[in-house]
C-alpha positions as CSV (number, residue, x, y, z in Angstrom):
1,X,-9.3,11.1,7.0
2,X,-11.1,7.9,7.7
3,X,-12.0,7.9,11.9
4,X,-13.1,4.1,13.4
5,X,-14.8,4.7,16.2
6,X,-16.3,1.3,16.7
7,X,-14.6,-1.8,15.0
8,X,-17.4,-4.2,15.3
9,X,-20.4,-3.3,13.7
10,X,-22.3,-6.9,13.0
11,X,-23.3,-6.2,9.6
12,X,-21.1,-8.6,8.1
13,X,-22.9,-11.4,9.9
14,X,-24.6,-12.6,7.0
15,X,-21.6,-13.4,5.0
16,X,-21.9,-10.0,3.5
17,X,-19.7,-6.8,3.0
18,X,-20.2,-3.4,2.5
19,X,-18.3,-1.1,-0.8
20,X,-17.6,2.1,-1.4
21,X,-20.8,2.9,-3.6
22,X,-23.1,1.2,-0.6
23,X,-23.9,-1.8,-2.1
24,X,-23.0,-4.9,-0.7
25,X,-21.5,-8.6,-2.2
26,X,-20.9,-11.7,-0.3
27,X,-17.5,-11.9,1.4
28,X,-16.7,-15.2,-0.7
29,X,-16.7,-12.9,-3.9
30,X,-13.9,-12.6,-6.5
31,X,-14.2,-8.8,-5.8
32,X,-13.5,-9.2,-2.0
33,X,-11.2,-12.1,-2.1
34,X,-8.9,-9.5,-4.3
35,X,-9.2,-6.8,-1.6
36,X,-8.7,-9.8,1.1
37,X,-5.0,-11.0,-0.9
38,X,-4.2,-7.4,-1.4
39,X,-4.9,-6.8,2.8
40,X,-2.3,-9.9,3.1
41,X,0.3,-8.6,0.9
42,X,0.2,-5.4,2.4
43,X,0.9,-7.4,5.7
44,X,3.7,-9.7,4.7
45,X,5.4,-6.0,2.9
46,X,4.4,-4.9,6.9
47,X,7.1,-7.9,8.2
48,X,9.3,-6.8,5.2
49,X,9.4,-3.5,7.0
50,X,10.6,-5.0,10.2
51,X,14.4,-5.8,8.8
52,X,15.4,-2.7,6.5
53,X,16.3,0.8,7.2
54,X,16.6,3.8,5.2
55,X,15.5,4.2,1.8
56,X,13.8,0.8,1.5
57,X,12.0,1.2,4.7
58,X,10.3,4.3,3.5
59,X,9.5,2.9,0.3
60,X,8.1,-0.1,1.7
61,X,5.8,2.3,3.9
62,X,5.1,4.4,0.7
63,X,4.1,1.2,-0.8
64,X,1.8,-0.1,2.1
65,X,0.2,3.6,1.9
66,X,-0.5,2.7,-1.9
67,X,-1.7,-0.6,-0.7
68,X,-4.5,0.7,0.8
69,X,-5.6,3.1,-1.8
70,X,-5.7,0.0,-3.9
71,X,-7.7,-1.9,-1.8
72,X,-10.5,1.2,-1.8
73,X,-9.6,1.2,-5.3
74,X,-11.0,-2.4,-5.7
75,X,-13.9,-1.6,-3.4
76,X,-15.2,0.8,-5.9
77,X,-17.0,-1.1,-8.4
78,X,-17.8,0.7,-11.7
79,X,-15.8,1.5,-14.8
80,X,-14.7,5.1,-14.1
81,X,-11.4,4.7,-13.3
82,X,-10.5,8.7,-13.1
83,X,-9.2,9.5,-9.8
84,X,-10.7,12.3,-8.0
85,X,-11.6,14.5,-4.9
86,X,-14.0,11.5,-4.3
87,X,-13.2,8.7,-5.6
88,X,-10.1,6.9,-4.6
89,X,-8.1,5.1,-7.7
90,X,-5.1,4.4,-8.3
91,X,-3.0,6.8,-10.7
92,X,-0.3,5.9,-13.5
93,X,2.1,8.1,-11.7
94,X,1.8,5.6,-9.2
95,X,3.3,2.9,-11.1
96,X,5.7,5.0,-12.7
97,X,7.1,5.9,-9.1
98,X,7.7,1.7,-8.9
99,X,9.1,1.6,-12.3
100,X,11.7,4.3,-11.0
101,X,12.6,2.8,-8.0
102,X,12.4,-0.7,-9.7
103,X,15.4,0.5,-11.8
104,X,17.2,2.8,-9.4
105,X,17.5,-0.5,-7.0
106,X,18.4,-2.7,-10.4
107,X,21.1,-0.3,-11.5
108,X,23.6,-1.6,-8.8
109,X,22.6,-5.5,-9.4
110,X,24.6,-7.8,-11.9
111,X,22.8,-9.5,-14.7
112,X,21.4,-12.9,-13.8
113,X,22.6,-16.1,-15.0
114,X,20.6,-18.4,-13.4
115,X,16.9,-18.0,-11.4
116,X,17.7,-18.0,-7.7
117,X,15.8,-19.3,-4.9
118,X,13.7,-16.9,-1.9
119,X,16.5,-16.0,0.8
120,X,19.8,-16.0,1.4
121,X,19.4,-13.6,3.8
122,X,16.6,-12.7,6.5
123,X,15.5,-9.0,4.9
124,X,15.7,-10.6,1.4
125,X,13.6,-14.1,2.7
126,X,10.9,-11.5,4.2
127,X,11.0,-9.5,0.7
128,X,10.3,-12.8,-1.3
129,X,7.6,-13.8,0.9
130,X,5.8,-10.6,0.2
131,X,6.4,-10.8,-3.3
132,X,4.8,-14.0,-3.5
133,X,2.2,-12.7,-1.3
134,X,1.7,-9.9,-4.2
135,X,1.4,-12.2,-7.0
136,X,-1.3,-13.7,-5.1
137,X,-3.2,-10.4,-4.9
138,X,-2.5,-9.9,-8.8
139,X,-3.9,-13.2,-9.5
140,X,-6.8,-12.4,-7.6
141,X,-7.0,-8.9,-9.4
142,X,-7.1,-10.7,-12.9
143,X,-10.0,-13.2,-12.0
144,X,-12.0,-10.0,-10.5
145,X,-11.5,-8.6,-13.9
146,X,-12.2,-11.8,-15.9
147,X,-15.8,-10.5,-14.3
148,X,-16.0,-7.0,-13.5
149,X,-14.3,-3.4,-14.9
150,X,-10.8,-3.4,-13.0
151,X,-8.9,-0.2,-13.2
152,X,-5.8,-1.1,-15.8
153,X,-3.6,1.1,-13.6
154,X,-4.5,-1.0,-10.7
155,X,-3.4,-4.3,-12.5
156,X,0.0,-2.5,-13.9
157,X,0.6,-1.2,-9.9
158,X,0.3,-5.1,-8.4
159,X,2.2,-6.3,-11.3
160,X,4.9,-3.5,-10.9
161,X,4.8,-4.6,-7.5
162,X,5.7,-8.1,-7.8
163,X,8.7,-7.3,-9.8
164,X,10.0,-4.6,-7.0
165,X,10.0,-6.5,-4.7
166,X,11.5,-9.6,-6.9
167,X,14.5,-6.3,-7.3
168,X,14.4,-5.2,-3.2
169,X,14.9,-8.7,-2.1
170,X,17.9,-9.1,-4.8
171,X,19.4,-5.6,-3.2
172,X,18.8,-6.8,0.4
173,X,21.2,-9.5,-0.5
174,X,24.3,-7.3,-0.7
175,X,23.5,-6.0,-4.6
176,X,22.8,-9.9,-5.5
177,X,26.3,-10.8,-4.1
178,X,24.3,-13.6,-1.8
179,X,21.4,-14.5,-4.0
180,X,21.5,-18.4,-3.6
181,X,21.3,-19.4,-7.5
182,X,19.2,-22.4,-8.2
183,X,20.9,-25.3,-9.5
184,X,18.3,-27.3,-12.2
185,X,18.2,-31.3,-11.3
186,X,21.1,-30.6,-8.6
187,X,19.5,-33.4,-6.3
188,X,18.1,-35.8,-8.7
């Protein structure tokens, strides 16, 4: 268990940042501006949170708990991606729990016919705000790994993630009955 005693510790004054292995890389990196988009995807999944109940309120939480593994995930450079006792990575049974609950929540939903546009309803709004948020973070991850190892179950968890969320948000709008479909050249 990780204990904070002090939240300040000035070290990052110089525009630098500790990892996981010690060494340290400038903040403005590719390597921390993936863990910084991952930190604000878990926050906009943290206002997703806010407006559901039940079983999407404890994924969401399972998934903000993931979050953060993949954010020490990222802050571990190397290319030994084998979780362990003491390294923290994130494991394919990770994104095969999001593959499962993707199609669990898509089994209910009708087939679409058209794309449809972030809302419809305040839950599902909150939902595509975080799942733009993610494909931020994913972004982010691929440009890190245009440069540096990545873990490949790292990149399949954020892209999973996108997609869930894409699936929660069509739930949250009664099982897709108020998605709000776009309409292509409907104001030209």
């Amino acid at each position: 268990m990780v204990k904070l005693n002090k939240i300040y510790t000035r070290t990052g004054d110089d525009g630098s940042s500790g990892l996981v292995d010690g060494s340290r890389q400038a903040k403005h990196s590719a390597r921390f501006e993936a863990i910084g988009a991952v930190d604000e995807a878990n926050s906009a999944i943290g206002l997703a949170v806010c407006g559901v109940e039940g079983k999407a309120r404890d994924a969401l939480t399972r998934i903000q708990n993931d979050l953060f593994d993949l954010g020490a995930d990222i802050a571990t450079p190397g290319d030994d991606f084998a979780p362990s006792e003491m390294v923290l990575r994130i494991a394919p049974a990770q994104v095969e729990w999001l593959e499962q609950a993707i199609d669990g929540l898509n089994e209910a939903l009708a087939p679409l016919d058209s794309f449809i546009l972030p809302g419809g309803s305040e839950p599902a709004a909150r939902a595509h705000i975080a799942r733009a948020s993610v494909r931020r973070a994913e972004r982010a991850m691929v440009a890190l790994a245009a440069e540096e190892p990545v873990n490949p179950a790292a990149l399949a968890y954020i892209n999973r993630l996108s997609d869930y969320l894409f699936v929660l948000a069509r739930h949250l709008n009664a099982d897709g009955a108020d998605d709000v479909k776009w309409v292509p050249g409907a104001n030209r």
